[in-house]
Each structure stands twice: as structure tokens, then as C-alpha cells.
N, C-alpha and C positions, 0 to 999 in steps of 0.2 A: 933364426932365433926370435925375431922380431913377431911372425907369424904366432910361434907357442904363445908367444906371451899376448899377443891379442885375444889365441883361444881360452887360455886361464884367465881372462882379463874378463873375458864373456861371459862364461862360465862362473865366474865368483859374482857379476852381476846380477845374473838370474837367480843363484841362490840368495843372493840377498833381496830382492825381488819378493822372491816365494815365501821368504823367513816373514817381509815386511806383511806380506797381505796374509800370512797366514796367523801371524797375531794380530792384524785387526780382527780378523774375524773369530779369533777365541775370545777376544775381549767384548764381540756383538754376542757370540754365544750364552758365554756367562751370563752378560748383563740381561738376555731375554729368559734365560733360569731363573735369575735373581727373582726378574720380575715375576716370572710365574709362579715361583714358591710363594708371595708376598701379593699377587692377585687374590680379588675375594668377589667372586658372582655376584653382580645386585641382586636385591630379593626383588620374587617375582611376584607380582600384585596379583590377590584370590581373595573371592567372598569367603565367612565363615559364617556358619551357624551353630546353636548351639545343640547337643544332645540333650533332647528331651521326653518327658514323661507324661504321656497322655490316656485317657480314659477311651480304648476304643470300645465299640459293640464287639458283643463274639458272636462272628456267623459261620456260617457252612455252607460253603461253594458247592454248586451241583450244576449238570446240565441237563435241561431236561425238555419235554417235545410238546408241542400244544394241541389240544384237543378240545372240537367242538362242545358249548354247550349239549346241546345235540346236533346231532349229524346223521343224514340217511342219505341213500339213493333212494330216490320216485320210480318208481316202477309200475307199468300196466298190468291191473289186476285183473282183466280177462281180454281176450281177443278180440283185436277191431280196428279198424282204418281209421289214420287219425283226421279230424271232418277241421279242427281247428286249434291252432298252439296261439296263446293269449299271452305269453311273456318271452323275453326276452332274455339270452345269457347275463349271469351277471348282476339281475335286476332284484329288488330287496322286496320281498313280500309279506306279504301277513295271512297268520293262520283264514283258510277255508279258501284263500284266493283261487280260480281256476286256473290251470295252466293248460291241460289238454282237453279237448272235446272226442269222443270217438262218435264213428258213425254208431247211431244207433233207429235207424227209421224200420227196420224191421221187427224189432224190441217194443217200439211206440207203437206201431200196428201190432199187436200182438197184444198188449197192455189194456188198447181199447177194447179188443174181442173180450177178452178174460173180464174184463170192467164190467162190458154189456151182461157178461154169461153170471157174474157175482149178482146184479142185481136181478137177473131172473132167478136165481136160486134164492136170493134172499126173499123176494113178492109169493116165492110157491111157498117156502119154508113158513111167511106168515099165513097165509091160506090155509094150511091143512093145519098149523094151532089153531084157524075159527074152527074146521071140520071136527078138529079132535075134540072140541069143546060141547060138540056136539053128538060126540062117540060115533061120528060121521067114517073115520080113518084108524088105520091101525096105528099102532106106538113102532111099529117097525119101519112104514112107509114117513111118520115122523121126525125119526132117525136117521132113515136113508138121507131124507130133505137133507136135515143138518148136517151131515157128512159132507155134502155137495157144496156147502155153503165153505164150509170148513176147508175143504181142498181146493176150491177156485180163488177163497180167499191167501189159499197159501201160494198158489201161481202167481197171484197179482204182488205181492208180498214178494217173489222171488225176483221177477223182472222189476220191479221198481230196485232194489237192490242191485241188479246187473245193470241198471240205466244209472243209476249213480257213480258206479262203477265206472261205468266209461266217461265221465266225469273228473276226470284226476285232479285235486284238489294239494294248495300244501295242507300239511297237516300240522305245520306253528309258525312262529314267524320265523323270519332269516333271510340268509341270502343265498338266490343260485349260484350254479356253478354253470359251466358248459354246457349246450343243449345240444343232445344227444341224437335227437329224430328231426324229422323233415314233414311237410306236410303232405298228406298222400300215402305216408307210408303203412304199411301192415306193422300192427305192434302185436305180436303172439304173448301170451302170459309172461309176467319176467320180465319182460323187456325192461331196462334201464332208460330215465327219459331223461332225470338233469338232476345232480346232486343237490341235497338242501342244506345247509349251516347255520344252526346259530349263534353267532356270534360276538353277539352284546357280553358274554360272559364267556372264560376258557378256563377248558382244565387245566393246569399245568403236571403232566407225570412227570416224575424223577425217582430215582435211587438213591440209596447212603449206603454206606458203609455200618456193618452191622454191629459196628462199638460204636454208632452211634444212637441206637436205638430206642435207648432209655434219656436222652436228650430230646428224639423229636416230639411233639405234641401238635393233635390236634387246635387251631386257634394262633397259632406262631405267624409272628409275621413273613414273608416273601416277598424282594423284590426280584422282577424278570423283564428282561428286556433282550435285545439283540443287536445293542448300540448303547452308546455311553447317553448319549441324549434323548434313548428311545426307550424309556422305562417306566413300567406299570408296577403298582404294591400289590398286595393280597394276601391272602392267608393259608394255611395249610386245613384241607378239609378233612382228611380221610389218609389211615396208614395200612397195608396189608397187615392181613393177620398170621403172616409168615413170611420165613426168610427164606430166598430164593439156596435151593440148595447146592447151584453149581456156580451162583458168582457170588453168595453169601451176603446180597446186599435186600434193604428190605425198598418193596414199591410204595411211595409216597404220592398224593396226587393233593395239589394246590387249585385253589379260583383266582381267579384276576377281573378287573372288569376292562372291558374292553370294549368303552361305549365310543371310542374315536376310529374303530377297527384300525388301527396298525396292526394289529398282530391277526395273523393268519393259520387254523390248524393246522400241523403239520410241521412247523417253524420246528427248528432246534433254539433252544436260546440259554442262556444262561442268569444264574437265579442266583438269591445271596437269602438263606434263611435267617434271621436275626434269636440269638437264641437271647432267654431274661438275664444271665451274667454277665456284669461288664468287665472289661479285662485292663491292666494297669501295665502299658508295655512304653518302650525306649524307644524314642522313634529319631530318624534324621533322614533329609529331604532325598529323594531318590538319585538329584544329581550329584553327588556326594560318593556314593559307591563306583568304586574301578570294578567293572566285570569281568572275570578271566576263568579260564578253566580250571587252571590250578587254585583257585581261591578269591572270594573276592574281600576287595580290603579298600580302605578310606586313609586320608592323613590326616591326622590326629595333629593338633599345636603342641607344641611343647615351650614350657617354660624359660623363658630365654633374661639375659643379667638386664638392670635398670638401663635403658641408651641403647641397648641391640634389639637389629630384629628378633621377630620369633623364626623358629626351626618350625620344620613339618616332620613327623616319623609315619612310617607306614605301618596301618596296623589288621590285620586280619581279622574277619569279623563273618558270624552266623550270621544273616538274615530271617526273617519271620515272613509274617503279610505283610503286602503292600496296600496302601490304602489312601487314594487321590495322590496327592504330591511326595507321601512319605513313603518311608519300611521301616517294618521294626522290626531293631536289632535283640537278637537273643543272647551272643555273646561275643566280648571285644572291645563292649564300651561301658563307659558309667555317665549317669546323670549327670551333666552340667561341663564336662569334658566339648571341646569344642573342635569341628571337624573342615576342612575344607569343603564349601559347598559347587563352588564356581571356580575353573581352574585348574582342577587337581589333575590333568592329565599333562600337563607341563610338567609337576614337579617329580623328584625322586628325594629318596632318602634325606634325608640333616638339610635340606637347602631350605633356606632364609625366605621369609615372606613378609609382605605387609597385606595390610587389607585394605580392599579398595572402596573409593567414597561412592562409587556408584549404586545405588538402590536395585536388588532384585526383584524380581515379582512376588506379589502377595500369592503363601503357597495355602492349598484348604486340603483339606479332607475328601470334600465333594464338589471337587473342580468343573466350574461349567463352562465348557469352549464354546466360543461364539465362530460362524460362519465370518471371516473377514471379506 
């Protein structure tokens, strides 16, 4: 009997045991409900800026390819071993410079023979005017003379033009390219000897789109570059006098000067036309926009009682262009409305902020990065 009563004796222990620890810990429960219904997130510190209205230029983005003021290939204008190459790949020349010599020593003996044979036709040609003056000759053998005269002058006449020839001269200024030939070598007509460029000034072609046609004009300004720090101005010279019929876009071609040669024909580069309309858009600083596929959207402040933080709401918004540190917004926002600029990736929906005392960078238009 004694036995039972130790096991109920044990047994009503443990449940009292279990009753005890099992209300402490409904009353720890509770008490960490309490407190988390009655928890309130501190606000999270973010820059703001405000939504603003500024005067941009209105341009038209294009890309487009560069092209020598003038550009040839040098080429051998008649047949001959090359005797001497006097420049250099790469090297900047001026109009009339020599670049190649051909052999021409059989040309130059040939030049002297026809030289000597001109002047004997010319000494007989005057001789028979004393004769004929004397009715000494006929008007026929007169004739012949000068015929002789006339055709040896035109041999001398032919080889002096083949000896210039082998001559290869530039023919403006600019700059080579890669040389083509070697010394010794035979150059048959044709022959390619070293590109020539110049490129103190460039074209710039590009495309529009053909509603924009009645916008572009000769005289408009262009900038083009191929780097944020690497940019030339210019002007629009010349528009085709038709619209391409299978991409529907019309050919524009641009000058630049390009007296520092950075730029090189051939380049792709991208250009900004400045059209004379200025445009009055909403702008807020680019780090400000959440990027996302489904939409991109910014937090907006919201109005908050005297003694509380302000709230943030998320709000969906069009973007425009982007332009140095900004974008404009086309719809979502209104002037003077103020958006999280610094931060906004921390927050979500209704949560509390303050703003922070620390200084952002001064933002422009036409942000110039320095090399650190």
C-alpha cells in the first residue's frame, strides 16, 4: 500500500511540476505578444530630394560612324620597281610629299633621245621658214617639218608624265596608314601602296527615324563622342534627299573638327543632336529609382501628425531621359512632392524615416568624373 501511495505521490509531483513550468511560460508568452503588438521599428535614416522642374535641351540620340575628311588608297599609276619609299607608316604628311620613287632610268634615257630629236626637228622646222621665205621649199615639206615637231613634242610630253608617275606623291594633307610594299618590290598598275586620311575634320553619318524629318536641319548642333570625357561639337552639314525604303530612316551626315585626332574614321560613336526647343520636364536624381522588371517605382514622403516621423509610400512612376545625375519623370510625380534619394533600398511600404544630416554630392546635368 505504501508503494501506491509513493507512485501517486510521484506522479501528482510531476504534474504539478509540469502545470508550474507550463504557466511560466504562457505568461513569457504573452508578455513577448504584448510586447510585439506594442513594438514600433525606429525610422530608418535616407536622404531626400526634392521633385523638380527644370529646362532641358531637346535632343535626338543617334549612333553613328566616322568618316575621313578625305580618304583614298595610294595606288601605282603605272608599272615599275620600287627604286625608293621615303615615309614611314603612320607618318602625317603634306600635300605633294614624295612617298615612293619607281625605277625609271630607262624612261630618262629615252627622254634625252626624244629631247635631242625635238630639238633637231625644231632647228630643221626653223630652216625651211628662212627657205620658204625664199620660195626655196614647198608648203608641204613645211608641214611635214611641223608635224615632226608636233609628235616628238608629244613623246617628250608623254614620258615626262610616265616619269611623274613613278613619282607617287600625297595628293593633300593627312595621315598614313600601314605601308603596303617593300623596297625592291614590282608594283604592276593598281597596286595599293598606303592609305591616306584626313583627318583634321570628320564626317560624322547617322540615321533618324523618319518622323523625325521635318525637325532635322541643316546648321543644328552635334555632339559626338565615344566616352563620357571624350567629346567633340559640330554641326549637321548635309541630309539625303530621300528616305531609305526598307528601314524608312533618312541618311544625315555631320562635321566635327578633330584637330587633337582622338577620333579615328571608322569609329562607331554616339552623338546628341540639340534640336532649338526647349523642353520643361520633372526631374529626380537617378538614385532615387528602384529598378525592377515589373515597374520601376521611388518612395514618396508622406505627410506625417506634428512630433512623428514621416512615413514612406511606394510609388510607381514612367521615366523620360536621363540626363548627367537626373531622369525625368513623365508620370507618378508632381512638382515639389519629395522622394527618397539615398537609402530607398532598405525601406518598404508605411515605414518611418528621418532624414539624414549628412551632405550628398553636388548632382549636375553635365557630370565631369575625374581619374582618382
Amino acid at each position: 500500500m505504501s508503494r501506491r501511495v509513493a507512485i501517486l505521490f510521484s506522479v501528482a509531483l510531476l504534474v504539478i511540476i509540469i502545470v508550474v513550468i507550463g504557466g511560466i511560460k504562457a505568461k513569457q508568452i504573452g508578455f513577448m505578444i504584448d510586447s510585439g503588438a506594442s513594438y514600433a521599428q525606429p525610422p530608418e535614416t535616407v536622404s531626400l530630394s526634392l521633385v523638380e522642374q527644370q529646362t532641358w535641351p531637346n535632343t535626338l540620340a543617334a549612333v553613328g560612324s566616322l568618316e575621313a575628311w578625305q580618304g583614298l588608297t595610294v595606288t601605282a599609276e603605272v608599272d615599275g620597281r620600287i627604286a625608293k619609299i621615303h615615309f614611314d607608316s603612320g607618318q602625317i604628311v603634306k600635300a605633294g610629299d614624295l612617298l615612293i620613287e619607281q625605277e625609271s632610268g630607262n624612261e630618262k634615257a629615252q627622254l634625252r633621245a626624244l629631247l635631242a630629236r625635238l630639238v633637231l626637228a625644231k632647228n630643221n622646222l626653223q630652216r625651211l621658214h628662212s627657205l620658204r621665205d625664199n620660195q626655196s621649199v614647198s608648203q608641204s615639206a613645211l608641214d611635214e617639218a611641223a608635224q615632226i615637231v608636233d609628235t616628238t613634242q608629244g613623246q617628250v610630253d608623254d614620258l615626262n608624265i610616265t616619269l611623274a608617275k613613278k613619282r607617287i606623291v600625297a595628293p593633300f594633307d593627312g595621315r598614313l596608314g600601314i605601308r603596303k610594299v617593300y623596297l625592291g618590290q614590282d608594283l604592276p598598275k593598281g597596286t595599293e601602296v598606303v592609305t591616306l586620311q584626313s583627318i583634321e575634320q570628320l564626317r560624322v553619318n547617322f540615321r533618324i527615324p523618319q518622323q523625325w524629318v521635318n525637325k532635322i536641319k541643316s546648321g543644328y548642333s552635334v555632339v559626338v563622342g565615344t566616352q563620357p570625357n571624350n567629346s567633340v561639337s559640330g554641326e549637321i552639314i548635309a541630309t539625303a534627299a530621300e528616305i531609305n525604303s526598307q528601314t524608312r530612316n533618312l541618311h544625315v551626315q555631320a562635321k566635327i573638327d578633330n584637330s587633337l585626332r582622338t577620333l579615328l574614321p571608322g569609329m562607331s560613336v554616339e552623338l546628341e543632336v540639340t534640336l532649338p526647343d526647349e523642353q520643361q520636364v520633372l526631374v529626380i536624381p537617378n538614385t532615387a529609382v528602384l529598378y525592377a522588371p515589373y515597374g520601376d517605382t521611388v518612395f514618396v514622403i508622406e505627410k506625417s501628425e506634428e512630433g512623428k516621423p514621416a512615413t514612406v509610400r511606394q510609388q510607381f512612376v514612367k521615366l523620360g531621359r536621363t540626363r548627367g545625375d537626373f531622369v525625368a519623370v513623365e508620370e507618378g510625380l508632381q512638382a515639389g512632392q519629395q522622394v527618397v534619394s539615398a537609402g530607398a533600398f532598405k525601406l518598404f511600404n508605411g515605414m518611418s524615416v528621418v532624414t539624414s544630416k549628412n551632405l550628398e554630392p553636388a548632382r549636375s546635368l553635365n557630370p565631369q568624373p575625374t581619374d582618382s
